[in-house]
LUMLUM-212930 format. One record per residue (C-alpha): residue number from 1; x, y, z. Coordinates in steps of 0.1 Angstrom, whole numbers. Layout:
N
   seq       u       v       w
   NUM       X       Y       Z
...
# end
This chain:
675
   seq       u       v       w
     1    1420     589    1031
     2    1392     597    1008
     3    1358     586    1017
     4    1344     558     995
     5    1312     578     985
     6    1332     606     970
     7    1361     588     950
     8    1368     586     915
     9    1370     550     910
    10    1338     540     929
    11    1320     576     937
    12    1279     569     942
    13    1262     586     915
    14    1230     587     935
    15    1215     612     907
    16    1217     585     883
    17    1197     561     906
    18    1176     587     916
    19    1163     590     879
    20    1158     553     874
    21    1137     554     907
    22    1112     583     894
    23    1111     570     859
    24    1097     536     875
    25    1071     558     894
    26    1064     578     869
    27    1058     555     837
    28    1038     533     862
    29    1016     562     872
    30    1006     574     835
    31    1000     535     827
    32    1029     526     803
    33    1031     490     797
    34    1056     472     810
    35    1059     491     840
    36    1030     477     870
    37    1052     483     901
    38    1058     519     908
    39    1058     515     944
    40    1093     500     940
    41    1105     533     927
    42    1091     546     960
    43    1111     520     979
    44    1141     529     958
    45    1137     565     972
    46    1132     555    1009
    47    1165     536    1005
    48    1182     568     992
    49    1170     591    1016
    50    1178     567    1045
    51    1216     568    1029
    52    1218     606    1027
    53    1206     610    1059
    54    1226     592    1080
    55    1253     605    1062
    56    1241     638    1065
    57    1240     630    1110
    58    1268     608    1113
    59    1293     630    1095
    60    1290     659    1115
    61    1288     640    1145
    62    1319     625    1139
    63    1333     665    1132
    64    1315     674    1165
    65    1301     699    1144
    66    1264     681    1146
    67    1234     704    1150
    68    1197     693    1150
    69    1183     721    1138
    70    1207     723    1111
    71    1198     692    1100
    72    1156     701    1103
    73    1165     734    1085
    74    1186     717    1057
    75    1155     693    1049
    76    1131     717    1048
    77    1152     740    1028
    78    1153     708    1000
    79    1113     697    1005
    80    1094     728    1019
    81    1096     752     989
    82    1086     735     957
    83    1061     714     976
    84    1040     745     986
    85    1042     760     951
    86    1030     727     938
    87     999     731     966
    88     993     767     959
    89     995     761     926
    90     964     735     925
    91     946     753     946
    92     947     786     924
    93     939     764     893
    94     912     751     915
    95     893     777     921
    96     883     782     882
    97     881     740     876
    98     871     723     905
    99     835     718     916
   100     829     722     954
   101     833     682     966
   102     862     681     943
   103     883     718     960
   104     872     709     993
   105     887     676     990
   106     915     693     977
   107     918     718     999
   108     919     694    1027
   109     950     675    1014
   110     969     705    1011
   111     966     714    1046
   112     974     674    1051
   113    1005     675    1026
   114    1013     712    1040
   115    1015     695    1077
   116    1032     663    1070
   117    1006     644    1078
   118     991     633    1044
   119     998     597    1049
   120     981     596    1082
   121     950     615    1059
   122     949     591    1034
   123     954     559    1055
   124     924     571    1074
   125     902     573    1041
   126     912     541    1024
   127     885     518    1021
   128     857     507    1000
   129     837     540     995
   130     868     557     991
   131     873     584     962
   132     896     569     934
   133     933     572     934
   134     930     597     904
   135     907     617     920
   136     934     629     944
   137     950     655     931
   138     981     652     961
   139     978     616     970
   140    1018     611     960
   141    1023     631     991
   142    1017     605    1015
   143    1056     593    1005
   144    1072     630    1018
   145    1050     629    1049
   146    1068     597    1056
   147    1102     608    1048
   148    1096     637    1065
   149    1087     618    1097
   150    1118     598    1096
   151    1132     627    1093
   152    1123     638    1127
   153    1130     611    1146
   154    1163     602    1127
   155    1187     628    1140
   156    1176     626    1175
   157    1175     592    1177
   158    1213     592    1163
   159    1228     623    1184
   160    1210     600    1215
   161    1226     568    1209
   162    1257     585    1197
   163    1262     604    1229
   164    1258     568    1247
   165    1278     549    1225
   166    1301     570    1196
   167    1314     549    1168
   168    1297     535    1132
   169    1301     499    1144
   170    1274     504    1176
   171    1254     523    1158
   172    1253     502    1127
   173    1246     474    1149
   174    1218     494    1164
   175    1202     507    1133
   176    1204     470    1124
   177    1181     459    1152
   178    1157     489    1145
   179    1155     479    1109
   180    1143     441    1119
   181    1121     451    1143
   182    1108     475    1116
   183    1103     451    1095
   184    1090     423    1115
   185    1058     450    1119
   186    1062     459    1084
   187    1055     418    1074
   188    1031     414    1104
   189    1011     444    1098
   190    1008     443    1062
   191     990     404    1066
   192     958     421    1085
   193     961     460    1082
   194     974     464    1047
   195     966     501    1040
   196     982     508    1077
   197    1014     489    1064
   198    1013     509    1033
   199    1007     544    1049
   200    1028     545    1081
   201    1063     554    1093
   202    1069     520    1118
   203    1063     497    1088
   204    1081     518    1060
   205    1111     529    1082
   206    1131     498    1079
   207    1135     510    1043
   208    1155     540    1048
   209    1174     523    1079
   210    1183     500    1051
   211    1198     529    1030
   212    1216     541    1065
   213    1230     509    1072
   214    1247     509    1039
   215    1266     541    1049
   216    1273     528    1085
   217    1287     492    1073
   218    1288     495    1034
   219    1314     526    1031
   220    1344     521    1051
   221    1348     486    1042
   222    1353     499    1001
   223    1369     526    1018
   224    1398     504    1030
   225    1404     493     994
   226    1409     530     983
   227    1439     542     989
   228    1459     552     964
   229    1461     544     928
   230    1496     535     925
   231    1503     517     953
   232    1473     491     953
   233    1464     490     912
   234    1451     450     916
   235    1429     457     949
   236    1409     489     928
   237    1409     461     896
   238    1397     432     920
   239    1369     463     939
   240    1361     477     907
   241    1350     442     896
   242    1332     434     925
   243    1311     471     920
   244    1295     461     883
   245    1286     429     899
   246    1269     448     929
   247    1257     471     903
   248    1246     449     875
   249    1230     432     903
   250    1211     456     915
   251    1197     474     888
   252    1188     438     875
   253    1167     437     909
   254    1149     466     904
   255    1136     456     870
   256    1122     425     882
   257    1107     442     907
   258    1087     462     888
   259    1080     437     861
   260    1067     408     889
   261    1048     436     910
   262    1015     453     904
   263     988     478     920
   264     971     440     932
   265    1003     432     948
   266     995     436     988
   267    1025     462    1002
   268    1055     465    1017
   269    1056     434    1037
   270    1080     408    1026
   271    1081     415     991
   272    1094     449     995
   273    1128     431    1005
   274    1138     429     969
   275    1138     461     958
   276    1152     475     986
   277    1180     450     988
   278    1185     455     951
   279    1186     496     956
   280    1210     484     984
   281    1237     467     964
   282    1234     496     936
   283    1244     521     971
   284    1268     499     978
   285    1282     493     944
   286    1294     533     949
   287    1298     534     912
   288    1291     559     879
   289    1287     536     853
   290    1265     541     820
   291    1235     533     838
   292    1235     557     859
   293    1265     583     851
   294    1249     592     820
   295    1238     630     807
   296    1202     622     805
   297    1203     602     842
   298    1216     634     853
   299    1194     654     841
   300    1168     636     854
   301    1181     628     888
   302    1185     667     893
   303    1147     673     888
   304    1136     639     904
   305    1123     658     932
   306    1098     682     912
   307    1093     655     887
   308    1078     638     914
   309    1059     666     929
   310    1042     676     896
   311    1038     640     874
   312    1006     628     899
   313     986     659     889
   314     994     658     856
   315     981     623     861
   316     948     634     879
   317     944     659     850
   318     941     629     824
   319     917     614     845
   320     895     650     849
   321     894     649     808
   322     887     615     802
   323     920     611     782
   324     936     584     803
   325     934     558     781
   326     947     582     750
   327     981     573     738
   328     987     610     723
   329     977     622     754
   330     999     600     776
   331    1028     612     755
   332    1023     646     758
   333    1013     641     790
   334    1051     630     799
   335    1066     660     781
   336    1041     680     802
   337    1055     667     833
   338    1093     669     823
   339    1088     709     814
   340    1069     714     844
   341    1095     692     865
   342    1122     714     850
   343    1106     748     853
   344    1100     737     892
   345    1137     725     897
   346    1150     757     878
   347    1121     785     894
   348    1113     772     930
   349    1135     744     940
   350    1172     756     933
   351    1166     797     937
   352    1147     790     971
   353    1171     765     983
   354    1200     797     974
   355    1181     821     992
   356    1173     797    1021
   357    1210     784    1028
   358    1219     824    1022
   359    1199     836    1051
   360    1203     839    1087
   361    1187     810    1109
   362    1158     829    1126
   363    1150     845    1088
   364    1152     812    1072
   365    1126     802    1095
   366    1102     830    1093
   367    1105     828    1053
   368    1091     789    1056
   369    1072     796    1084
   370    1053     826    1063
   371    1051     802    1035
   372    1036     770    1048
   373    1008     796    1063
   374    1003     815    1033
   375     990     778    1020
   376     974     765    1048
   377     952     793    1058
   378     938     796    1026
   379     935     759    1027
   380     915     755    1059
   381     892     780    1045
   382     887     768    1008
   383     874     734    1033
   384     851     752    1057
   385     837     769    1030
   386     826     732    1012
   387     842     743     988
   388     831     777     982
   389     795     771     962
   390     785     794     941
   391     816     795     918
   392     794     778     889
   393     758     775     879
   394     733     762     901
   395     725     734     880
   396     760     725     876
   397     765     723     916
   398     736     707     925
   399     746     675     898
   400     780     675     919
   401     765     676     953
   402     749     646     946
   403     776     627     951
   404     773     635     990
   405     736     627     988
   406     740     585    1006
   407     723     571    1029
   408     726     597    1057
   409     728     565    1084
   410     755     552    1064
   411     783     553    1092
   412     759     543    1118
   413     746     513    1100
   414     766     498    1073
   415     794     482    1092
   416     833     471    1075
   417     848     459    1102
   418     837     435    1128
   419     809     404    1126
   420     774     416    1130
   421     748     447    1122
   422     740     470    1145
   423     707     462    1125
   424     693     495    1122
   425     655     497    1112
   426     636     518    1090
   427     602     536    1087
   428     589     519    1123
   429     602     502    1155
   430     583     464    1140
   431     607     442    1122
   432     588     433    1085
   433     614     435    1060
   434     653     424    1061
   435     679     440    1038
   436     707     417    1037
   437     737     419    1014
   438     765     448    1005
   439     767     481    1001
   440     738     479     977
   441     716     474    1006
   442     729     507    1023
   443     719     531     991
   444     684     515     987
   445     671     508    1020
   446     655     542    1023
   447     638     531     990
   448     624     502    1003
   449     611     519    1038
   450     594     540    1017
   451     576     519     996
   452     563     505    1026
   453     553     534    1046
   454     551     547    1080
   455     552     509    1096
   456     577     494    1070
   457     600     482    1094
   458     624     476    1070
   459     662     461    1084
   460     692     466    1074
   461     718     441    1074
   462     747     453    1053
   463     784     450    1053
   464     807     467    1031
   465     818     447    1001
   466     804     419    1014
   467     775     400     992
   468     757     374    1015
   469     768     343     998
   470     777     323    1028
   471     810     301    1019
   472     822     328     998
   473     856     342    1013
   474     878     367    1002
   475     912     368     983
   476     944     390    1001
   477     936     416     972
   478     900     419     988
   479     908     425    1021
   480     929     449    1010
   481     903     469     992
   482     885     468    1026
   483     909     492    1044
   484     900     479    1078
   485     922     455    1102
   486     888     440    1112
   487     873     433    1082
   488     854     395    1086
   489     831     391    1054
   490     828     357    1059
   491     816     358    1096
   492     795     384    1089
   493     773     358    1064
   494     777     336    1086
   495     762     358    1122
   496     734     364    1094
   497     727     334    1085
   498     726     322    1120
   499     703     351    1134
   500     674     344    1111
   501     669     313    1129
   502     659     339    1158
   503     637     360    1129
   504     597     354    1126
   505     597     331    1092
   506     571     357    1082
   507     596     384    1079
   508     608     384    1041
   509     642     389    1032
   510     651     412    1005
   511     691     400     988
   512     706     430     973
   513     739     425     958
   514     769     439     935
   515     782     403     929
   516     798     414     897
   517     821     433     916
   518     828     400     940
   519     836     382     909
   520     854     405     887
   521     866     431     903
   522     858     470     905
   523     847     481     870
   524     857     515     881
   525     893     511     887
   526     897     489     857
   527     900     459     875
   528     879     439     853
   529     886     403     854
   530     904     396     892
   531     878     382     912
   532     886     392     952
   533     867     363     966
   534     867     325     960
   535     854     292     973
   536     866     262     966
   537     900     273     950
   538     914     309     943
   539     917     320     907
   540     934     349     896
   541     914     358     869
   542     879     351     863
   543     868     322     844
   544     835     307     834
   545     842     277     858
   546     847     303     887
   547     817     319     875
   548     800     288     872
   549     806     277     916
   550     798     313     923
   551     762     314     906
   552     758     276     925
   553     767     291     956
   554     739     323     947
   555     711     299     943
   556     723     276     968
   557     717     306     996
   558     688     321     980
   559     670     287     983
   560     685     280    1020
   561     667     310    1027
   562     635     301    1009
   563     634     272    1030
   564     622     296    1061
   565     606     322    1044
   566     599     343    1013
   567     635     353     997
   568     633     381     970
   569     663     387     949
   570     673     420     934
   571     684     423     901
   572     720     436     899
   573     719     475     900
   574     737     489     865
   575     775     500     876
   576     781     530     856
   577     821     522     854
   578     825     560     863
   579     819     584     887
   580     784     600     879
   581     779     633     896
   582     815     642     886
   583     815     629     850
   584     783     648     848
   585     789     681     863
   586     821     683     850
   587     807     679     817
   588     778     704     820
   589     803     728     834
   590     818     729     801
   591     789     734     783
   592     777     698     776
   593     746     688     777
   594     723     654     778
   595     724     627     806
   596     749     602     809
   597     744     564     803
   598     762     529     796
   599     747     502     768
   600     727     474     781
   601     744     452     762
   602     776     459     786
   603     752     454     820
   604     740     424     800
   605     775     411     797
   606     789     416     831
   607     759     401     845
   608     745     376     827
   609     756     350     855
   610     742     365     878
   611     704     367     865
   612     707     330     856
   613     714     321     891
   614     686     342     899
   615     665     325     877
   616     674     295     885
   617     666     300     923
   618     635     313     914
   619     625     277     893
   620     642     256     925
   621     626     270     950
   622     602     298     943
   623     624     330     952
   624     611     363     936
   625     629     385     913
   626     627     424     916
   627     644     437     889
   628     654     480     889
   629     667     475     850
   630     628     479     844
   631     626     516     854
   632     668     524     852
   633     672     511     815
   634     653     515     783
   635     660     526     747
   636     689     503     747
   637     710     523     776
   638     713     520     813
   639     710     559     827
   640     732     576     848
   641     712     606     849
   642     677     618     845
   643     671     655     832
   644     706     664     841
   645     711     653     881
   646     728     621     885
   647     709     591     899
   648     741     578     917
   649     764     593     942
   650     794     577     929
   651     796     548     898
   652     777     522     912
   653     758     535     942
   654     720     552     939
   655     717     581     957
   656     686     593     977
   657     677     611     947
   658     678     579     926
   659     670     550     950
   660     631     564     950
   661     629     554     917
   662     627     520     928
   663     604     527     956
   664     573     511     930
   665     593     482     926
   666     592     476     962
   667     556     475     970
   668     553     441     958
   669     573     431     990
   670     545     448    1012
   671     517     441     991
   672     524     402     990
   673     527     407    1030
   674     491     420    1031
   675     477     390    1013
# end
């Protein structure tokens, strides 16, 4: 009997669904409409794998022919190869492009994507100072690390169980219990530690046990209705029926999956259920049809692999230009990754693989072996090296190293998980001056020590993403942004509000404050308009009511406050919508010259709201307004820059450099203390 998988009435065409899978991702990543959920094409893949695999265990277990490292070498013989060219690659082009920050970081994710272990790397840096998505050159990675993980655990999990209990039907039923389990932590996990559920093996692997699961219980049941073609015409009819339905199905599945899922969408979790069920019925359709059997789906199913590898950094490379919201671009873009995909598929993946499956064991192993070193040395050294300085003008390196010039006490004192401040003090032991509010309070606190000198006293109470607006909560999309398992905004306004009843009332507070942000999302990532906290009632895009209860709840605190003691309220700080040391340097180290800025009129617009509440707090109950627009805007432009070095070490945050411009704006807090 032939198996299912390999007939010609319903044979799998898993190229075809291969190719549907990285043209979701791919479209998704370079920003065509009509395509917000390329995660699913990631699911689709996990699904795929998980089928191959077991296939690829069960098989020879069944022939007793079953080897472990067999298996290893056969994955890495498919994965290992084009994946370091694609690292080795970058990191050569690196060397003439990237500024130091940007080919340490680099470097540092090749020896993570290198090791396996790049999902583990990028779970660890998720979180609110986090660099952007684009700015990762190999953050697409994190999905082979996970593969490759199962990968390891997969066939010695099998041969174990297998040895206990031989047969399909125990270990489906097995695999089965696994999978819920799986995703049970996978539904749990992703309610409080989103960017853990997103990143790690326990909550993804119940996708590719769903692809196994297919094979174990999916093939021999269509297999029994293949027999042969004369004898049983009106079964194949009545099975070939039922596979375009499964099909049809499916593929439907997978388009509403992408359609009704976006970047805001909070991951795996529940809602991952429907693509990989739908990628489960195509699998178990185990049919070619148009949709998938097709020259083009073949073509593109072949290279899927190293279409994958090379379309993020093609991606990242818009982004390094400033051509990401360029149609031409985009387009040419896509071609660039689809000659690049082929020239990797036709160069690297299928002459290595010949070699590879060519060679003895032990020489197989030295070859990889030799090659994953030849990438991680240089690696390891590119990142203790900071990046190798000195590759481009001073000037040029010192605008780029400014985007590591925070607060140095950042870590120690501006908490993002938890409920309190380890309420760290500044410029003398003497409490004078609180700091309360976001991360705004972090990168100007050292401003406002200064201002004050030797015996400010200044403290600072400041919690990541977080403005004190007691009430305000947050939305599942901003405690996703937070990357922490413990992150409690609201209980962190509300352990401040309650420890100033323990504070002298002569002790001022100083609110500092990117509510913009709060209200319409992160400028930066072209989340205009999806406000991650709420109050009363969640809305999923901002509106002037929304706007409206958030300024009442500003002056509301502000004067709560005022009712104690002297409340001064910090003008918005500009958000620049862009990175500035690395729009800056990058653009000096192409010869460009003159500082970077953004119109008032759009600081204006985004935070209009925002001074009126002020304003208004200031008329209700006498609060004070400081205002940094004064000395960080004028001639109709908010500045980035000043003679060439960046005032910000990322889009919205000053850095040390910057902050003391504010440090005369300040002395009005001390001064009105000495009165």
């Amino acid at each position: 009997m032939q198996p299912a998988h390999t007939s010609p009435q319903f044979r799998l065409d898993i190229n075809g669904l291969r190719a549907w899978a990285v043209v979701a991702v791919v479209l998704y990543h370079f920003g065509v409409p009509g395509f917000s959920g390329g995660f699913v094409g990631v699911d689709v893949f996990f699904v795929i794998s998980g089928f191959l695999m077991t296939g690829m265990v069960v098989k020879p277990l069944e022939r007793g022919t079953f080897s472990v490292r067999g298996f290893y070498l056969a994955r890495a013989r498919r994965i290992v190869p084009a994946l370091l060219v694609l690292c080795a690659v970058l990191l050569a082009l690196g060397w003439w492009v990237l500024l130091p920050p940007d080919y340490k970081l680099l470097a540092s994710h090749s020896a993570y994507a290198a090791s396996f272990l790049s999902n583990v790397e990028f779970w660890q840096e998720a979180g609110y100072f986090d660099v952007a998505s684009h700015e990762k050159w190999l953050l697409h990675t994190w999905s082979l690390s996970v593969e490759w993980q199962f990968y390891l655990l997969l066939p010695v999990a099998v041969w174990a169980f297998w040895r206990w209990r031989p047969g399909r039907a125990a270990l489906a039923w097995a695999v089965g219990v696994v999978l819920l389990v799986s995703l049970v932590a996978s539904v749990w996990v992703t309610q409080s530690q989103p960017s853990m559920a997103f990143y790690w093996i326990h909550t993804r692997a119940w996708e590719m046990l769903a692809g196994g699961l297919v094979f174990l219980w999916g093939t021999p049941v269509i297999a029994r209705n293949v027999v042969t073609r004369q004898s049983l015409n009106p079964v194949i009819a009545s099975a070939a029926r039922q596979s375009r339905v499964l099909e049809g199905l499916g593929l439907a599945m997978i388009v509403l999956s992408v359609a009704v899922f976006d970047a805001d969408t909070v991951w795996p979790g529940w809602r991952a259920l429907l693509p990989v069920v739908a990628a489960m019925l195509v699998l178990l359709a185990q049919r070619r049809s148009v949709w998938t059997g097709h020259a083009l789906a073949q073509w593109l199913g072949d290279r899927s692999y190293s279409l994958y590898l090379w379309h993020w950094p093609v991606v990242v490379a818009l982004g390094y230009l400033g051509l990401r919201g360029s149609a031409w671009a985009v387009v040419a873009a896509l071609g660039l990754t689809a000659l690049l995909g082929h020239v990797s598929y036709q160069w690297v993946e299928t002459p290595s693989r010949r070699w590879l499956q060519g060679a003895r064991t032990p020489q197989a192993l030295w070859g990889l072996g030799v090659a994953v070193a030849l990438v991680l040395v240089p690696a390891v050294l590119v990142w203790k090296q900071q990046g190798v300085v000195g590759r481009f003008a001073p000037a040029v390196e010192l605008a780029a190293a400014e985007a590591n010039n925070g607060n140095p006490r950042r870590e120690e004192c501006h908490p993002g998980k938890g409920s309190s401040s380890p309420s760290c003090v500044y410029g003398g032991a003497q409490w004078r001056v609180i700091a309360l509010g976001d991360s705004h309070v972090s990168a100007v606190v050292s401003a406002l020590a200064q201002a004050g000198g030797s015996d400010a006293g200044v403290v600072q109470w400041s919690y990541s993403g977080c403005s004190y607006v007691p009430g305000m909560r947050k939305t599942a999309k901003g405690v996703k942004a937070s990357g922490s398992a413990d992150y409690r905004c609201e209980d962190f306004n509300a352990w401040a509000t309650q420890r100033l009843y323990d504070v002298l009332a002569a002790v001022p507070v100083v609110l500092i404050n990117r509510y913009a942000m709060q209200a319409m999302g992160r400028n930066e990532d072209g989340q205009d308009g999806i406000p991650d906290v709420f109050f009363s009632t969640e809305y999923p895009r901002t509106t002037p009511e929304f706007l409206r209860e958030f300024a009442d709840h500003i002056t509301r605190s502000a004067c709560e406050l005022a009712r104690q003691r002297t409340v001064y309220l910090v003008r918005p700080i500009p958000e620049m919508g862009f990175s500035v040391p690395q729009t800056l340097s990058r653009r000096m180290a192409f010869g460009a010259t003159g500082d970077v800025s953004i119109p008032i009129e759009d600081y204006r617009q985004r935070n209009a709201w925002v001074w009126a509440a002020q304003d208004e707090a200031a008329r209700q109950c006498g609060a004070k307004i400081l205002d940094p627009t004064a000395v960080l805007c004028h001639d109709g432009r908010c500045w980035g820059s000043r003679n060439a070095r960046p005032l910000y070490s990322d889009d919205d945050h000053l850095s040390e450099y910057g902050n003391k411009l504010l440090v005369p704006m300040f002395r009005q807090v001390y001064e009105d203390l000495a009165r």
